[in-house]
N, C-alpha and C positions, 0 to 999 in steps of 0.2 A: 094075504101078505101084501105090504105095500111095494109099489114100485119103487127103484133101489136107482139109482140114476147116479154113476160117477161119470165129474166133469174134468177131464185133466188133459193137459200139455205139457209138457215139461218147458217149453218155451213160456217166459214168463212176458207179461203186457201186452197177453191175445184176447182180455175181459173173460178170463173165466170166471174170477171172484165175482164181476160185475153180473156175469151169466147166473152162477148160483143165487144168486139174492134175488135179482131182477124177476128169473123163473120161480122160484118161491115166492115171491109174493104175490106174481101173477096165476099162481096156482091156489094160492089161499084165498085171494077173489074171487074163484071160481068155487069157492067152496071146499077145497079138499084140504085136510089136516097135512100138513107138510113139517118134516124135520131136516133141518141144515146142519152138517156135519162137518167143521174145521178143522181141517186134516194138514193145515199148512203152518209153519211151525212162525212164520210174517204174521199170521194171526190177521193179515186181513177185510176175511170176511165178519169176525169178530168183531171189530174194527167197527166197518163199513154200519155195522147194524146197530152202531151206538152204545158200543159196551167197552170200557177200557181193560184191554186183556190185565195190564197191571194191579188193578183193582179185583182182581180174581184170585180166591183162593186154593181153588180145583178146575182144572177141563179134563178134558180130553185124554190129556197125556195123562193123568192119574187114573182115567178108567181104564183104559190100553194097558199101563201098567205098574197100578198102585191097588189094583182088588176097589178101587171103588165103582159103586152103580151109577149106570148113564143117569138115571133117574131123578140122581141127588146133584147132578152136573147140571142139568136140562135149565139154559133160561129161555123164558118167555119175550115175547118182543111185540109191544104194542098192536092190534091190528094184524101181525104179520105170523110168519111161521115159527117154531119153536127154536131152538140155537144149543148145540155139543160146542161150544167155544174152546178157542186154543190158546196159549199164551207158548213162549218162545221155549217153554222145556220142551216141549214138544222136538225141537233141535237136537235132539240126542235118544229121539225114540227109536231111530232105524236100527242105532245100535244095539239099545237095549229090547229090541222088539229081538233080533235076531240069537237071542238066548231062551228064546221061549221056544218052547216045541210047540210044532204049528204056527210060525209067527207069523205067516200069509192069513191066517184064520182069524185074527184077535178081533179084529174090528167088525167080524161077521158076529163074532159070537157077543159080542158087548150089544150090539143092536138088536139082537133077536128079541130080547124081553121087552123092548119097547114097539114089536110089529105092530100087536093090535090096535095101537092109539095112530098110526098115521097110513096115511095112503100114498103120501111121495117121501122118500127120502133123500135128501143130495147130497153128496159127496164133492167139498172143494178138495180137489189132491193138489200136493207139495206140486210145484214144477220140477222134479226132479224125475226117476224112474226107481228108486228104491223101495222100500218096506212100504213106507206109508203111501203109495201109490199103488202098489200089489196089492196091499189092503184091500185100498179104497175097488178094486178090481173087483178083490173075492168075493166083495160083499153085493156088490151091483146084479142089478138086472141088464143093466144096460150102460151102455160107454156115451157120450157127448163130447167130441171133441171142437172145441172149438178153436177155431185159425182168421188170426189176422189175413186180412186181404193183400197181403205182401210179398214178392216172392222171396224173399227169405225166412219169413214165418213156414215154409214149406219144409224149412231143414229140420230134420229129429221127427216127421210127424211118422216115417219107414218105422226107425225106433219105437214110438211108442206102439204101433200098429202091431209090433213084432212080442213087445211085453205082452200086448192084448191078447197075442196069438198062445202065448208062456200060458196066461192065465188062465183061457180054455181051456186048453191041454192038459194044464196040472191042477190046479182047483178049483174051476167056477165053469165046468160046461156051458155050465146056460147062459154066460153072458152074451148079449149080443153088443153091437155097434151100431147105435141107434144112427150117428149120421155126423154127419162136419157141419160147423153151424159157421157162417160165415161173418167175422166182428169186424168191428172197426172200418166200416164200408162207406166208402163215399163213390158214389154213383155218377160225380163229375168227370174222374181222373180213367185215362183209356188203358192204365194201368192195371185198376184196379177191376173195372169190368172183365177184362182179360183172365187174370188169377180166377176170378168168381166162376168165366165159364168152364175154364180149366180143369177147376178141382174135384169134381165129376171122373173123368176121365183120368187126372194122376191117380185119384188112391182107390178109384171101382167103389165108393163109398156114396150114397145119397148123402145129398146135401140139404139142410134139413133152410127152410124159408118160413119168414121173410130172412134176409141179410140183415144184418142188426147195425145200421146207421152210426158214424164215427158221428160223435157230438162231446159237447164238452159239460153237458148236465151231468153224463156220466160220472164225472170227473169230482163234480158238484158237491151231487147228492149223499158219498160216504161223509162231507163234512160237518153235516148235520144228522148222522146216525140213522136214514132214510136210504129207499132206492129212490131211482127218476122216477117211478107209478107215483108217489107220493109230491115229489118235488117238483115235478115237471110232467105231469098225468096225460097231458095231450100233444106231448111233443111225438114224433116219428116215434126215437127209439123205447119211449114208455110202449107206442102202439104197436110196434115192431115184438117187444115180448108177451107181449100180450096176444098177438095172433100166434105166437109159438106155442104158446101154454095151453092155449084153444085146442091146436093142433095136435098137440098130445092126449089130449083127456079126450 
């Protein structure tokens, strides 16, 4: 079975999309088959990977809840890991999720037939705490939260910690919480160091290293349908995901 990796915040502009993509690629360098799952109805990481969600005639939201196979959704992405792409119907699936019996389950059960073709799976969740984030839960091995270096990037992280706690409890035993990954970090400001040693000690959570370097390639590289590995391969924050992807495999 592949590892099941959901990345979510419900605070939005803490680089989880940037996380998703960046750790996918840097996982697919290393060799392992990886599948990227857009669970955010912004579409994106879609987006960021150089696919115009507009120009789509199926994602996501038609396997979740149109009877169609991930299979026949699946795009490929040069060089990189595979793509469940989202486009903005996706905005009205919490609704329509919560008519299905089992509607925490859907997105476990849409990926099960695709196990055997990958080793990593990721999960970008909505920023929100609804359906599509419980999903993106039931289906994981494991939680990646990542958090801006700011102290108000800290508000909602209890919240989502508490979902995580729902999800356990009611459908996904085995998830763990792999760890707080710290974004947007700039090593100058006494601020920011501060939070970083901090966040250890607020939420009893490892903190998952390197820190992922505030830079503006980030910013860059979705505009040419690439991550920073590609566009910017030897800057900090390319080498920053790249020791994290290490770190995991």
């Amino acid at each position: 079975m592949p590892r099941t990796l959901a990345v979510a915040n419900q605070k939005g502009g803490v680089a989880k999309t940037t996380t998703v993509a960046t750790l996918g690629a840097a996982l697919t360098e290393l060799g392992r088959r990886v599948l990227l799952v857009d669970l955010d109805p912004q579409a994106c990481l879609t987006f960021s990977l150089g696919i115009d969600p507009e120009d789509l005639d199926k994602s996501i939201h038609h396997v979740l809840l149109g009877g169609v196979k991930a299979r026949d959704v699946l795009v490929s992405v040069d060089d990189g890991p595979d793509l469940l792409p989202a486009t903005i119907e996706l905005a009205t699936a919490d609704l329509e999720l919560a008519r299905e019996a089992g509607p925490e389950q859907v997105l476990r059960t849409t990926l099960r037939p695709l196990a055997s073709a990958y080793d990593w799976i990721i999960v970008d969740c909505p920023p929100t705490l609804g359906l599509l984030t419980v999903n993106g839960l039931s289906a994981a091995s494991d939680v990646l939260i990542p958090l801006q270096c700011e102290t108000l990037a800290h508000r909602g992280v209890g919240q989502l910690l508490d979902t995580v706690h729902d999800v356990q409890r009611l459908t996904n035993p085995g998830l763990e919480v792999l760890g707080v990954l710290p974004t947007l970090y700039d090593g100058r400001t006494t601020h920011a160091r501060t939070v970083l040693e901090t966040i250890a000690d607020t939420y009893s959570l490892t903190v998952l290293a390197p820190a992922i370097p505030k830079s503006i390639r980030f910013a860059e590289a979705p505009a040419v349908g690439h991550t920073i590995l590609t566009t910017a391969p030897s800057t900090p924050g390319a080498t920053a995901y790249r020791e994290l992807a290490t770190s995991l495999v």
